[in-house]
MDAnalysis code that builds the backbone (N, CA, C; Angstrom):
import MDAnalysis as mda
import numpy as np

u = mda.Universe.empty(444, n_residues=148, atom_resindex=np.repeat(np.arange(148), 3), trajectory=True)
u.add_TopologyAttr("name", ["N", "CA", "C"] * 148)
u.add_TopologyAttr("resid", np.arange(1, 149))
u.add_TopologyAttr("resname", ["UNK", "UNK", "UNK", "UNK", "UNK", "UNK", "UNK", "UNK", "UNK", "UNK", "UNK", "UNK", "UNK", "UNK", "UNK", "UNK", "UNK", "UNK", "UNK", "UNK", "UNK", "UNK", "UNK", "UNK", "UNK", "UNK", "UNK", "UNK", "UNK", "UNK", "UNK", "UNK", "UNK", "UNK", "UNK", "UNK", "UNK", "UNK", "UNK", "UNK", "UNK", "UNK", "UNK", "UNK", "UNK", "UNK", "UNK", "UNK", "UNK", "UNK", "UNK", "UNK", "UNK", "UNK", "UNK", "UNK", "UNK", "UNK", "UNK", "UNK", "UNK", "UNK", "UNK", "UNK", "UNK", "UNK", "UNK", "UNK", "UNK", "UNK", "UNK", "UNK", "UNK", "UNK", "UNK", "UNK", "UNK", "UNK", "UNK", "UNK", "UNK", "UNK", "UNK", "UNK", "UNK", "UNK", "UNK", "UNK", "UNK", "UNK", "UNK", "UNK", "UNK", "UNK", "UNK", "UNK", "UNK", "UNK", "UNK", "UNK", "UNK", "UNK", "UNK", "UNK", "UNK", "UNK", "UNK", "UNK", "UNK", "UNK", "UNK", "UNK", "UNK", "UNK", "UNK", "UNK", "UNK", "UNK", "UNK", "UNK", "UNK", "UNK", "UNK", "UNK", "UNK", "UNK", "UNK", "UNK", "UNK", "UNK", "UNK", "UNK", "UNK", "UNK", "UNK", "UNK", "UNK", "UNK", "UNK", "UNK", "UNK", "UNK", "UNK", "UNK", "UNK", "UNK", "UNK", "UNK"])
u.atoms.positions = np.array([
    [67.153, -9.105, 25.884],
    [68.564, -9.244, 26.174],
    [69.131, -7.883, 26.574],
    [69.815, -7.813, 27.739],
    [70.085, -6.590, 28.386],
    [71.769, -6.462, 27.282],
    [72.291, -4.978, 26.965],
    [73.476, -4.772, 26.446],
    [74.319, -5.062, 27.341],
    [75.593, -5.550, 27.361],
    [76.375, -4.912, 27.942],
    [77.625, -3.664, 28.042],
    [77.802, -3.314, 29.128],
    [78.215, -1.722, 28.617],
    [79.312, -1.749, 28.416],
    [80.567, -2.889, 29.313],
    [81.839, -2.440, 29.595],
    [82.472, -1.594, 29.015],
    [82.814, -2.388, 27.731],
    [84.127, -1.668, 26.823],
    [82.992, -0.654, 25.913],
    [81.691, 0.010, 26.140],
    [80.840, 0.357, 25.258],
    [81.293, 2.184, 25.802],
    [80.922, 2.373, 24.543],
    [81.016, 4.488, 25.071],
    [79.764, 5.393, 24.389],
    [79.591, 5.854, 24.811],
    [78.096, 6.539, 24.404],
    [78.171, 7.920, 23.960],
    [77.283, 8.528, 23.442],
    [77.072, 9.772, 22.983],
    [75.097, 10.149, 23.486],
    [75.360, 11.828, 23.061],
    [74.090, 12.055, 23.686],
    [72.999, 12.814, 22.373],
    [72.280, 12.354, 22.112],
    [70.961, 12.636, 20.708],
    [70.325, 13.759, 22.164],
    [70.667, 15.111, 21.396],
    [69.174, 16.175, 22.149],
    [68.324, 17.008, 20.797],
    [67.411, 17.472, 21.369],
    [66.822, 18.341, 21.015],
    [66.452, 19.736, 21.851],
    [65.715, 20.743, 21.096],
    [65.373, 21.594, 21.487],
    [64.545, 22.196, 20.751],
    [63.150, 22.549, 21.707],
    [62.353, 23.630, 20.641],
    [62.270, 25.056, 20.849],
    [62.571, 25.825, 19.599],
    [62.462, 26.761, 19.724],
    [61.153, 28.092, 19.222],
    [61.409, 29.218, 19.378],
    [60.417, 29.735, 18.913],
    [59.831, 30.225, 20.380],
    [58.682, 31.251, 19.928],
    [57.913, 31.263, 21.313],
    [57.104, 30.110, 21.496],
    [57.239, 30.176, 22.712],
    [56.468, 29.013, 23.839],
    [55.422, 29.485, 24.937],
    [54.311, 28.889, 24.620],
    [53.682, 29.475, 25.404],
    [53.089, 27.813, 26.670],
    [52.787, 28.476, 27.290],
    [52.643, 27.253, 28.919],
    [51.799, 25.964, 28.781],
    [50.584, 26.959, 27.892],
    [49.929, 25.418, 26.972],
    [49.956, 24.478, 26.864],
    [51.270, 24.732, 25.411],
    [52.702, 24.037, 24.858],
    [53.157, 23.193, 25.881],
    [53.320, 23.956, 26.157],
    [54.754, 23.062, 27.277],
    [53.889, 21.932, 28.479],
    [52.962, 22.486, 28.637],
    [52.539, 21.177, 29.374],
    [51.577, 20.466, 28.402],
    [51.172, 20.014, 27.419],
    [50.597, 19.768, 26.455],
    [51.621, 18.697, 26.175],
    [52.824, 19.393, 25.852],
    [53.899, 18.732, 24.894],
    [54.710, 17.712, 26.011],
    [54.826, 18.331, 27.433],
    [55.330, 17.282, 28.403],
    [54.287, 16.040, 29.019],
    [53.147, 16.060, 28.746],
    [52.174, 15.187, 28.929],
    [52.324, 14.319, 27.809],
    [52.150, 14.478, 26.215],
    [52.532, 13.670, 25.200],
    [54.115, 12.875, 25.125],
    [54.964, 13.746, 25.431],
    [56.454, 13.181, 25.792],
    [56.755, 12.042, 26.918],
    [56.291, 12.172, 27.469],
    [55.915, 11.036, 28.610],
    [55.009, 10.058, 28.313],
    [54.030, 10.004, 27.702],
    [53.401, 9.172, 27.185],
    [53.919, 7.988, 26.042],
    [54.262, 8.761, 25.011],
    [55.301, 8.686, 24.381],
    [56.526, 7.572, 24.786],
    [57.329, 8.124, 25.662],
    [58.317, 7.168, 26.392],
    [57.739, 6.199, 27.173],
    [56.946, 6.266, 27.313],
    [56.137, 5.201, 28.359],
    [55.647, 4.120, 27.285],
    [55.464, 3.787, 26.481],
    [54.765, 2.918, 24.706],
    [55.977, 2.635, 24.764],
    [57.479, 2.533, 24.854],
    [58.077, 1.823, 24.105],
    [59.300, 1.057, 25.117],
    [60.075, 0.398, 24.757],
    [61.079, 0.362, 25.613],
    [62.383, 0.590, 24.770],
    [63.369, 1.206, 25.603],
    [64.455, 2.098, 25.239],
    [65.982, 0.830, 25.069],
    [66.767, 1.103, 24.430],
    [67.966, 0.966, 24.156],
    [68.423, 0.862, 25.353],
    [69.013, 1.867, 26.203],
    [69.572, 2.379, 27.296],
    [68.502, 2.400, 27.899],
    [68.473, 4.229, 28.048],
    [66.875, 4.651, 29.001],
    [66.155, 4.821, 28.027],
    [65.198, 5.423, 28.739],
    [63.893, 6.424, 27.884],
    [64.944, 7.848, 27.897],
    [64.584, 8.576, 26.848],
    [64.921, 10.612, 26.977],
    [64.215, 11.261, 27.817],
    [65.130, 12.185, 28.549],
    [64.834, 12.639, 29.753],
    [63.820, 14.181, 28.481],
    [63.191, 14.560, 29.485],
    [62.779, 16.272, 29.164],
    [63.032, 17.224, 30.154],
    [63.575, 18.018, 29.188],
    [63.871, 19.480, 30.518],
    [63.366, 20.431, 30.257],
    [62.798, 21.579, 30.820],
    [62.483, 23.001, 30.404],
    [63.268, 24.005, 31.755],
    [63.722, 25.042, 31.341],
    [64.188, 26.161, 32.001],
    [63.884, 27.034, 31.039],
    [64.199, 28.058, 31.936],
    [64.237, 29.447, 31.566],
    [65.843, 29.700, 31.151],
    [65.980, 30.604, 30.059],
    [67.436, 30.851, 29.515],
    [67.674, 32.331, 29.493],
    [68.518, 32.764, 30.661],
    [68.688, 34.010, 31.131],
    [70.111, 34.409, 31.461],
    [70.633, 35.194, 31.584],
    [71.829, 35.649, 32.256],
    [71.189, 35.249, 33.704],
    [72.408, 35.145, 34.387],
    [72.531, 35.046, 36.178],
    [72.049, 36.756, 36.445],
    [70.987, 36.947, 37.099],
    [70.330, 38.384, 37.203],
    [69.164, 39.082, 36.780],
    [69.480, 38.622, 35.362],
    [68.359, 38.890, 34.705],
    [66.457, 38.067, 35.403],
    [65.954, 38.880, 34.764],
    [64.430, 37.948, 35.956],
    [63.258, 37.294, 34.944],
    [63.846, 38.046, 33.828],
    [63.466, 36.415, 32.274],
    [64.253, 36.302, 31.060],
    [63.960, 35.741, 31.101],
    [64.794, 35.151, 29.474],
    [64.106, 33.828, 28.870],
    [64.331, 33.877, 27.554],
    [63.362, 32.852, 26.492],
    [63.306, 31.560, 27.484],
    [62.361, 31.041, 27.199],
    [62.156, 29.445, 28.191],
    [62.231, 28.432, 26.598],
    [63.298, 27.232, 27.170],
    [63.558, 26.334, 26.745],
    [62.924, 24.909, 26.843],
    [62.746, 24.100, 26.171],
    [62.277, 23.273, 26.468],
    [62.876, 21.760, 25.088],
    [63.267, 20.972, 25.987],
    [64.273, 20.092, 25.247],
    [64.262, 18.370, 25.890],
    [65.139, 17.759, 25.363],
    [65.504, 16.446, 25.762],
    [66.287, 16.122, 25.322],
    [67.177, 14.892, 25.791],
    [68.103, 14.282, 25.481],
    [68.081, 12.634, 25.483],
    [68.727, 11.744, 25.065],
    [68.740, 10.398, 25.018],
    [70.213, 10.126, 24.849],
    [70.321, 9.393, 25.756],
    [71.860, 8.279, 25.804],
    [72.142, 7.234, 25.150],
    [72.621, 7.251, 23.620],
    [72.978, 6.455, 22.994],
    [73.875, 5.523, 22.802],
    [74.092, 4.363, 21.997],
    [75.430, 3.909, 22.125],
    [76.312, 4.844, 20.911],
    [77.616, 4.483, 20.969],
    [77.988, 5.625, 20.368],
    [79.498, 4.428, 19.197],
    [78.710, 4.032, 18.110],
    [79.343, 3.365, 17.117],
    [80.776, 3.470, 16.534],
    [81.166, 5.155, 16.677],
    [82.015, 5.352, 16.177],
    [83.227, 5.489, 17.293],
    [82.899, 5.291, 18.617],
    [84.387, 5.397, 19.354],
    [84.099, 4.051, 20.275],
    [83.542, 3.316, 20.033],
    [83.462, 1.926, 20.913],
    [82.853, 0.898, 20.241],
    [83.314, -0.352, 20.835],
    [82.499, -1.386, 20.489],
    [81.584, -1.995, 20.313],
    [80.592, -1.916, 19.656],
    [79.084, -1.741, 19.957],
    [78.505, -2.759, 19.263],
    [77.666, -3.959, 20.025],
    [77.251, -5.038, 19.379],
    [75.662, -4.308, 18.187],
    [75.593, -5.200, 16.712],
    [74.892, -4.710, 16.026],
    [73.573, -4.281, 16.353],
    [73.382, -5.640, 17.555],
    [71.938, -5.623, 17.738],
    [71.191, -4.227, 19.052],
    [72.775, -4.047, 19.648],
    [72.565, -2.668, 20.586],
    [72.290, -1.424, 18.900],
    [72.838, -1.525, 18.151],
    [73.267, -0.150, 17.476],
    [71.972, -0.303, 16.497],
    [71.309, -1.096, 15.996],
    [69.984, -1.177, 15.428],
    [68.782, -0.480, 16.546],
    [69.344, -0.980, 18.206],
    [68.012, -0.616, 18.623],
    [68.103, 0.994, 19.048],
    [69.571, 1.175, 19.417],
    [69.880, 2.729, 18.999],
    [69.244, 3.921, 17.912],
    [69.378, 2.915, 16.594],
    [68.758, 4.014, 15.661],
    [67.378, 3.787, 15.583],
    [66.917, 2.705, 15.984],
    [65.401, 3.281, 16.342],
    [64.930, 3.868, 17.100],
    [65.344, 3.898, 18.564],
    [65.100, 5.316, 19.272],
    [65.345, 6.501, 19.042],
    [66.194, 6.551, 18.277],
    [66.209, 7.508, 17.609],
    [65.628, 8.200, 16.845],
    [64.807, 7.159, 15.653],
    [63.828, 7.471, 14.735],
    [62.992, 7.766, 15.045],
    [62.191, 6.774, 16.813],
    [61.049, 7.128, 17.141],
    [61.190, 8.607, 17.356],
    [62.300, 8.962, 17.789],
    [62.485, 10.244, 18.742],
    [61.939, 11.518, 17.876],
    [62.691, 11.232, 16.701],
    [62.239, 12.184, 15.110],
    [61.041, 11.908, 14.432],
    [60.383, 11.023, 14.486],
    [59.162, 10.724, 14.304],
    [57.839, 10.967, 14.870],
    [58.719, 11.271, 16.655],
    [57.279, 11.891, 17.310],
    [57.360, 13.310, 17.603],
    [58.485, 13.801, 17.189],
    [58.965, 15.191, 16.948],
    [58.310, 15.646, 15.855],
    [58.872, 15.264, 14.758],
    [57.684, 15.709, 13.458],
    [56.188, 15.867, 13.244],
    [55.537, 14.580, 14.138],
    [54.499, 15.593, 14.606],
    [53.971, 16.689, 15.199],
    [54.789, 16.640, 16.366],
    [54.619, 17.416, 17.140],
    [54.901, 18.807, 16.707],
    [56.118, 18.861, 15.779],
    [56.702, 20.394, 15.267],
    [55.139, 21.045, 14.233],
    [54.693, 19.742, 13.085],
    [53.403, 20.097, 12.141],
    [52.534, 20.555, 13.547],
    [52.263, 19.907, 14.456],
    [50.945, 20.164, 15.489],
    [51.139, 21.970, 15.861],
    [52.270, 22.308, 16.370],
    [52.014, 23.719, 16.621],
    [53.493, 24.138, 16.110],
    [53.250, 24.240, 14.747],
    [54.321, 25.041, 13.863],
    [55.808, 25.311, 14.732],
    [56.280, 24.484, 15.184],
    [57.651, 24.461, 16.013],
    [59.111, 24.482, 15.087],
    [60.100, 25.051, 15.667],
    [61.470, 24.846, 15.312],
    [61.829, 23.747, 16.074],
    [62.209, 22.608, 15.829],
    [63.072, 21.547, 16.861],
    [64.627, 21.805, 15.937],
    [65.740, 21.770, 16.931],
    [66.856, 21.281, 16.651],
    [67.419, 20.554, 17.365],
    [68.742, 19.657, 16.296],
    [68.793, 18.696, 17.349],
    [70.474, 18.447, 17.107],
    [70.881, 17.886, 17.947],
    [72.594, 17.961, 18.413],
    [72.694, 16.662, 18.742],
    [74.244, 16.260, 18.326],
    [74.450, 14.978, 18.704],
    [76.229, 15.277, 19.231],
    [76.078, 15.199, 20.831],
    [76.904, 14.965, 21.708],
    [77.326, 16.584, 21.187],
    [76.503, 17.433, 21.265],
    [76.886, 18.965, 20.805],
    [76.789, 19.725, 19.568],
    [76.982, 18.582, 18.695],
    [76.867, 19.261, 17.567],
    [75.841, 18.720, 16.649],
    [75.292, 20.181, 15.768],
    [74.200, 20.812, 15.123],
    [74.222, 19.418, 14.289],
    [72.666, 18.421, 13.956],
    [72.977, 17.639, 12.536],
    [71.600, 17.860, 12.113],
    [70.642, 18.847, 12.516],
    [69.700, 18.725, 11.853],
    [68.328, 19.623, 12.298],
    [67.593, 19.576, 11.684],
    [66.118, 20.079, 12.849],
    [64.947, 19.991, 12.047],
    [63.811, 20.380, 12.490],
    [62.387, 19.956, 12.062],
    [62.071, 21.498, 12.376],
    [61.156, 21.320, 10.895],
    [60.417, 23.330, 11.318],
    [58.983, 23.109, 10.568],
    [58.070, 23.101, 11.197],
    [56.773, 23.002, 10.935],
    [56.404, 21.739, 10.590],
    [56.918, 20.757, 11.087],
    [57.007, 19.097, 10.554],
    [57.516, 18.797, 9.434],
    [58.600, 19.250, 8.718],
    [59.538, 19.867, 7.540],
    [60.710, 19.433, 8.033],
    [61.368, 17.387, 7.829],
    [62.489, 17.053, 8.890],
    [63.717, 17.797, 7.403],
    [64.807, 18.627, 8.047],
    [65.983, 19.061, 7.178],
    [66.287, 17.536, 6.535],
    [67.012, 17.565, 6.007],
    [67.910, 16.887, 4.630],
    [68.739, 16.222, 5.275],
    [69.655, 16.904, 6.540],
    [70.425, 16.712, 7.507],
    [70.220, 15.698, 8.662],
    [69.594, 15.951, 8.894],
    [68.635, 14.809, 9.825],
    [68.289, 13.648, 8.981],
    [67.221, 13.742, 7.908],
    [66.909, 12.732, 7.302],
    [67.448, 11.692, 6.566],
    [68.733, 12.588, 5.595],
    [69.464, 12.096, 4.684],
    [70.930, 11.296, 5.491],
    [71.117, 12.612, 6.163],
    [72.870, 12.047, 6.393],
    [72.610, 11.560, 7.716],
    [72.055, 11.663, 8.748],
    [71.849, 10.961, 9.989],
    [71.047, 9.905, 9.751],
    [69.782, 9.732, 9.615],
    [69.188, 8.510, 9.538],
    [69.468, 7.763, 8.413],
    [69.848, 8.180, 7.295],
    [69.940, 7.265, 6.101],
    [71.458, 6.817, 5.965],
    [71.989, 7.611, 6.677],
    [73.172, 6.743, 6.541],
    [73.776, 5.665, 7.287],
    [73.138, 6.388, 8.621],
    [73.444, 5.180, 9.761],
    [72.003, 4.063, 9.251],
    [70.900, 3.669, 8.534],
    [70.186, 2.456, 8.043],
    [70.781, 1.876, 6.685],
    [71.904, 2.951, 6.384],
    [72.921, 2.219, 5.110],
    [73.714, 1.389, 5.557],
    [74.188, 2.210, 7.139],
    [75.393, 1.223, 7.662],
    [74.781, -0.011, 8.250],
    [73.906, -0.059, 8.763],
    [73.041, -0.825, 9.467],
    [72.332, -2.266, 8.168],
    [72.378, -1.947, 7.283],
    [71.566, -2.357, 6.189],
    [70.275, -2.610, 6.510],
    [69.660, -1.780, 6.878],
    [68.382, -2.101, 7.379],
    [66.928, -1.174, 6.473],
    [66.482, -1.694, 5.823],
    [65.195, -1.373, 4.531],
    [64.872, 0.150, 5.116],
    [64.034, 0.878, 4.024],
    [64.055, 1.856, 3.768],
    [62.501, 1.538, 4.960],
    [62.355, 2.852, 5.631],
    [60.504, 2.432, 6.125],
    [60.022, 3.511, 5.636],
])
């Protein structure tokens, strides 16, 4: 059953890893990320991945980034049928779930932002309290949906 969007308003779930990065990584980790999105089907979309370089305008390097984002529905400023906002927080979960490996696989910082702001991050496959507790457990409180 496709959502519909009209009266619906969204927010945006990103991440970012930090730490040094080496090229490996990054194509290692964009080969699994794609794979990854490709196994499931999405809410909305699949999460996009981006990497740049993070520099002043001039400068000829600066730390390289490497991140994603996902387009959620967004519960708290629109109307959002249950069965869209259940499949929401499971993309979501998957999203933190294949992150946590990935952070244990090569000792990573992930943080992650929702529509900008800081709710959490993963550091060596170590998900914060923040993430776990007050983002996922509260939205599967609101949801009433069993502990997994």
């Amino acid at each position: 059953m496709k959502p519909s969007f009209k009266k619906t308003k969204f927010c945006f779930f990103s991440f970012f890893v930090f730490g040094e990065i080496f090229e490996n990584f990054v194509e290692a980790f964009s080969e699994k990320f794609e794979a990854f999105t490709e196994s499931r089907s999405w809410a909305i979309n699949p999460p996009i991945l981006f990497q740049r370089e993070d520099g002043d305008e001039g400068e000829e390097e600066g730390p390289f980034i490497i991140g994603g984002e996902l387009k959620i529905f967004d519960t708290l400023k629109g109307n959002v049928d249950r069965d869209d906002d259940i499949r929401s927080y499971h993309d979501v979960k998957s999203i933190i779930d294949f992150l946590t490996d990935e952070s244990f696989r090569y000792s990573a910082e992930i943080e992650f932002t929702l529509d900008g702001e800081d709710i959490g991050d993963i550091s060596s496959g170590v998900v914060s309290e923040l993430l776990s507790d007050v983002l996922l457990g509260e939205w599967r409180k609101q949801l009433k949906l069993p502990e997994s």
